[in-house]
C-alpha positions in Angstrom: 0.0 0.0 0.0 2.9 2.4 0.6 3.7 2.0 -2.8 0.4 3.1 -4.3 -0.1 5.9 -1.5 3.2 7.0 -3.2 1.9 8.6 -6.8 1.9 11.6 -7.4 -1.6 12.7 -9.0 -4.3 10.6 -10.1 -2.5 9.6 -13.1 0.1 7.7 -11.6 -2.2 6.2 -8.8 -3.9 4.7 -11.7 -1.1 3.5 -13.7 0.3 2.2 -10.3 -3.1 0.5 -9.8 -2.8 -0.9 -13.3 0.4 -2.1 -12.7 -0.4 -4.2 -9.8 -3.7 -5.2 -11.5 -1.3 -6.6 -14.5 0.5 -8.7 -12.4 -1.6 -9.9 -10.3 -3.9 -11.1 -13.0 -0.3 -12.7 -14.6 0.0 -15.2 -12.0 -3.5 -16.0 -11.0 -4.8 -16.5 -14.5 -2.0 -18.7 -15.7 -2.5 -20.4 -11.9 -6.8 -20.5 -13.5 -5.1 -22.2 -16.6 -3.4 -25.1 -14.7 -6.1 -25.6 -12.9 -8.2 -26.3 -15.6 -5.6 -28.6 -17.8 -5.2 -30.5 -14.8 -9.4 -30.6 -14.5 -11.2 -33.4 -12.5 -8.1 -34.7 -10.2 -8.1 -31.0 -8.6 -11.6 -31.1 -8.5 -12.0 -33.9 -6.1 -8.7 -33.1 -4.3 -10.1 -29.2 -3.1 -13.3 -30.5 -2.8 -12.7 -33.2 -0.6 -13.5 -33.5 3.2 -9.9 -34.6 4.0 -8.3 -31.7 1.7 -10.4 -29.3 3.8 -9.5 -30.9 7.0 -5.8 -30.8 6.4 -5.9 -27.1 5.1 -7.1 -26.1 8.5 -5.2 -28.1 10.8 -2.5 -26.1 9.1 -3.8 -22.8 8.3 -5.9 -21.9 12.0 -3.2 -22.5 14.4 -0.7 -20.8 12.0 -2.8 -18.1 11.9 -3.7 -18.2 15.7 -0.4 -17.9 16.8 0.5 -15.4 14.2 -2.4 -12.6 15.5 -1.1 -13.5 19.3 2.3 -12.6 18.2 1.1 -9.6 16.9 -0.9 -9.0 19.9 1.9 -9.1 22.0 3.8 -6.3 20.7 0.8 -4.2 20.6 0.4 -4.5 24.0 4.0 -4.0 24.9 5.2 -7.3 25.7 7.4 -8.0 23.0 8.7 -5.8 20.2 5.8 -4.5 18.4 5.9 -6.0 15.0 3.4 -3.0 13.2 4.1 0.7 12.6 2.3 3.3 14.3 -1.5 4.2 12.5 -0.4 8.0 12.4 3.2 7.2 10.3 0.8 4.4 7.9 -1.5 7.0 6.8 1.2 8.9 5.4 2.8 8.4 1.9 6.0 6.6 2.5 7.7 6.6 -1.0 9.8 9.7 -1.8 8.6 12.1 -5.4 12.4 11.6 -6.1 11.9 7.5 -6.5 12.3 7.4 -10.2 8.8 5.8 -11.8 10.5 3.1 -13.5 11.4 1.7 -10.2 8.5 2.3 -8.5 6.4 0.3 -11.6 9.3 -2.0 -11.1 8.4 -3.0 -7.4 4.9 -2.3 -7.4 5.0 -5.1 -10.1 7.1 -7.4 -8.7 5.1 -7.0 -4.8 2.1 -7.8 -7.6 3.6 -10.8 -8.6 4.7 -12.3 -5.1 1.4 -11.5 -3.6 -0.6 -12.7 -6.0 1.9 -16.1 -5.9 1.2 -16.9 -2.2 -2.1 -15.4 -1.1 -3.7 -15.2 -4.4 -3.1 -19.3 -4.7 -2.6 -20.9 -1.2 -6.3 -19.7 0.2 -8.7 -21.5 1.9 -11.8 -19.3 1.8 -14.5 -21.5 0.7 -15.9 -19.2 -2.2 -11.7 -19.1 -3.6 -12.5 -23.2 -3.4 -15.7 -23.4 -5.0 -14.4 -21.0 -7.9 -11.4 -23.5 -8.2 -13.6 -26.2 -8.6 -15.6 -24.6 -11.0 -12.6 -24.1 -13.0 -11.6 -27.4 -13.0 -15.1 -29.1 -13.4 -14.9 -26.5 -16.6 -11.7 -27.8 -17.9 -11.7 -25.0 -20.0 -8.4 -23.1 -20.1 -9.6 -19.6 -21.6 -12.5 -19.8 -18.8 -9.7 -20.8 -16.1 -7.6 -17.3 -17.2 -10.4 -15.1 -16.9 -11.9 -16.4 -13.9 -9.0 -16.9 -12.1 -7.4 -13.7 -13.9 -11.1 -11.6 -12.5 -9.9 -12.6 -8.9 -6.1 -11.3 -9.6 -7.6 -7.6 -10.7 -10.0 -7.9 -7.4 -7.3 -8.3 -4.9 -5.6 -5.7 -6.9 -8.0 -2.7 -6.7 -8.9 -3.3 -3.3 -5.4 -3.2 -1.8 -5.1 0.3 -4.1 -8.7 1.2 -2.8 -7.5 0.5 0.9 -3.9 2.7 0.0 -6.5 5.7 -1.3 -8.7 6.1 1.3 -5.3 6.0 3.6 -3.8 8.8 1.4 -6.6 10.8 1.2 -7.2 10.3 5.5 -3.7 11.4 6.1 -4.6 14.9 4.7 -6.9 15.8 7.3 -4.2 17.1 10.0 -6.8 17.2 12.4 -7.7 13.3 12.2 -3.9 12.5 11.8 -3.1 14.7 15.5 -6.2 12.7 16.8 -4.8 9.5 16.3 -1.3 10.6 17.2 -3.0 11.7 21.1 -4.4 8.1 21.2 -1.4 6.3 20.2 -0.9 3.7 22.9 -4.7 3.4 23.1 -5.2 2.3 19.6 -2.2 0.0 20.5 -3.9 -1.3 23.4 -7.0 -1.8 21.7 -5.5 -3.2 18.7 -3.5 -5.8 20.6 -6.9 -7.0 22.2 -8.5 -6.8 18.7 -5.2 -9.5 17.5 -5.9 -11.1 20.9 -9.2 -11.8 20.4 -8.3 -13.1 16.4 -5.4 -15.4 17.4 -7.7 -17.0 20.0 -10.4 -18.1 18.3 -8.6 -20.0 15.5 -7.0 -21.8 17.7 -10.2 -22.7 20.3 -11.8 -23.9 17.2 -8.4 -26.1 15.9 -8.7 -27.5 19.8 -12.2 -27.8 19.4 -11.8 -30.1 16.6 -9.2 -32.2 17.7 -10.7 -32.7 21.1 -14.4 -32.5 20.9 -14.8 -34.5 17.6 -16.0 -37.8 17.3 -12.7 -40.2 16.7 
């Protein structure tokens, strides 16, 4: 988001949102492309009860743990692993960044994201559209679909990084949240508290109160 609060003018917030949409879309259409050649087999393998059931014993207490991490350095226990709301809102790239190089990283941040969370996600509607695409088998509707769900993930993040830009220029809101900094930091670490918890009740949950 940095990155796209960092253009100057609408112009270049567009062709930086472009840019990310581009390669975003890359990887996730030609990711909507395999999916389809491969067809049936992935089908049954996302689909599946015991596909589902692994995904979560991995992803919830990964995730657990990660928002108590997090919590803990918004509440001062350890190191606080995020930056302060007030320095966020705030365009961090420099006007002297030449644009080449800013296209060039807002590309490449395009194509890791959309490489790890724009393939490895768990959200039932991503798994139903993945098994539509491979019930399809047809490459050309495996692109777009998959391609439509890279640009999504693109203009949000640049939607999110807009409305940060465009808060940050009320000075009023930005001393506001500056006078409330260790309170938003409180309240934010019970906020991660509160996250990493219940992923992990329910992962305990599941492997204690289920039927063996």
């Amino acid at each position: 988001m940095p990155l796209v609060q960092g253009a100057q003018g609408k112009g270049e917030w567009l062709k930086t949102t472009a840019v990310l949409s581009v390669s975003m879309a890359l990887v996730t259409a030609i990711w909507g492309a395999l999916i389809a050649v491969m067809g049936g087999t992935v089908a049954e393998t996302v689909g599946s009860a015991s596909f589902m059931d692994a995904a979560m014993r991995l992803v919830l207490p990964s995730m657990g743990l990660l928002m108590l991490i997090i919590a803990l350095g918004e509440l001062g226990l350890i190191r606080r692993l995020l930056p302060d709301l007030p320095h966020e809102l705030r365009p961090t790239v420099e006007a002297r960044v030449p644009r080449a190089s800013r296209y060039r990283q807002v590309a490449v941040l395009g194509l890791g994201i959309a490489a790890t969370f724009g393939i490895f996600c768990t959200r039932p509607t991503y798994l139903l559209l993945l098994v539509s695409v491979a019930a399809t088998g047809s490459v050309a509707y495996g692109s777009l679909a998959l391609g439509a769900y890279g640009v999504g993930m693109a203009v949000s993040i640049a939607l999110t990084a807009l409305g940060l830009l465009q808060a940050s220029r009320s000075e009023r809101l930005v001393l506001w949240l500056a006078e409330r900094r260790e309170a938003i930091h409180v309240v934010q670490g019970f906020g991660f508290a509160f996250l990493g918890a219940v992923p992990i009740w329910f992962f305990w949950a599941s492997q204690v109160l289920s039927p063996k």
